[in-house]
C-alpha positions in Angstrom: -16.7 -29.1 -13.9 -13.0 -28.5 -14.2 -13.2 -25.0 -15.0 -15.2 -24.4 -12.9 -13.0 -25.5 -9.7 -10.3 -23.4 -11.3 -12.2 -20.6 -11.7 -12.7 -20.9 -7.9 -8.9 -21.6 -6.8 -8.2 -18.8 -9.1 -10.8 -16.2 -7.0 -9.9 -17.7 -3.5 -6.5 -16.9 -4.5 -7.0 -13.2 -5.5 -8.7 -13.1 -1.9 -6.2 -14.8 0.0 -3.7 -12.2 -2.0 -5.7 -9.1 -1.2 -6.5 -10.8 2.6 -2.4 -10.7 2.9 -2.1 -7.1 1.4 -4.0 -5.2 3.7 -2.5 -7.5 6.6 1.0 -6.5 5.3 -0.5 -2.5 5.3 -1.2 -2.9 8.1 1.4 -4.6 10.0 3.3 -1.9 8.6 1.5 0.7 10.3 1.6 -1.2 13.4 5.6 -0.9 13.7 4.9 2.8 12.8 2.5 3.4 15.9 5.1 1.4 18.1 8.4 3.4 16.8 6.8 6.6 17.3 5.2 5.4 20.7 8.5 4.7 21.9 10.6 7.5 19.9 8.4 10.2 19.8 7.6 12.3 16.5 10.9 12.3 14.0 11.3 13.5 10.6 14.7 12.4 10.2 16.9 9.6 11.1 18.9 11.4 13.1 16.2 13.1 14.9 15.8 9.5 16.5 18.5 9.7 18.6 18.7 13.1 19.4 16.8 14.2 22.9 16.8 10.7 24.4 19.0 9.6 27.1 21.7 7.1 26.5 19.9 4.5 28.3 16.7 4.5 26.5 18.4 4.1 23.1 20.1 1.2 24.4 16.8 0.0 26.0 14.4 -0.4 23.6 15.8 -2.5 20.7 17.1 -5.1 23.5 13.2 -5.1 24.2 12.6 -5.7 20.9 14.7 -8.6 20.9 13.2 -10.0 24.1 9.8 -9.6 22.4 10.9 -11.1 18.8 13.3 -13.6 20.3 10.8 -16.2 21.8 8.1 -15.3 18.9 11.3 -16.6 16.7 12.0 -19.5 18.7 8.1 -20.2 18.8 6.8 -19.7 15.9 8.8 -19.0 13.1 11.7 -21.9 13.2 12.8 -20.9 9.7 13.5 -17.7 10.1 16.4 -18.4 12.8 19.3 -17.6 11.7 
């Protein structure tokens, strides 16, 4: 009966694992479709800041913050820092 409950942790686990990979994918992809919603198509670095006015480059990582700042506060206590 033991072996068998292992066998079980041991398959949830390798679900829970793959369950957390495709979230990270995608989470990933996520902050892709933001950045080049809000940048615009770059190949380079560079190519970030080039073409957008002063303003806007200033602009969007403060909203960033104003968005992850209270998820911080909220949600993730640990990771303050």
């Amino acid at each position: 009966m033991r072996s068998r409950e292992h066998t079980l942790m041991l398959v949830l686990a390798a679900l829970l694992g793959l369950l957390a990979g495709f979230g990270s994918v995608g989470f990933r992809g996520l902050i892709r479709v933001i950045q080049r919603g809000a940048w615009g198509d770059w190949t380079y670095t560079l190519d970030l800041v080039r073409g957008h006015a002063w303003w806007w480059i200033v602009l969007i990582p403060a909203l960033g913050g104003l968005v992850v700042g209270p998820l911080v506060h909220l949600a993730a206590r640990e990771a303050k820092g």
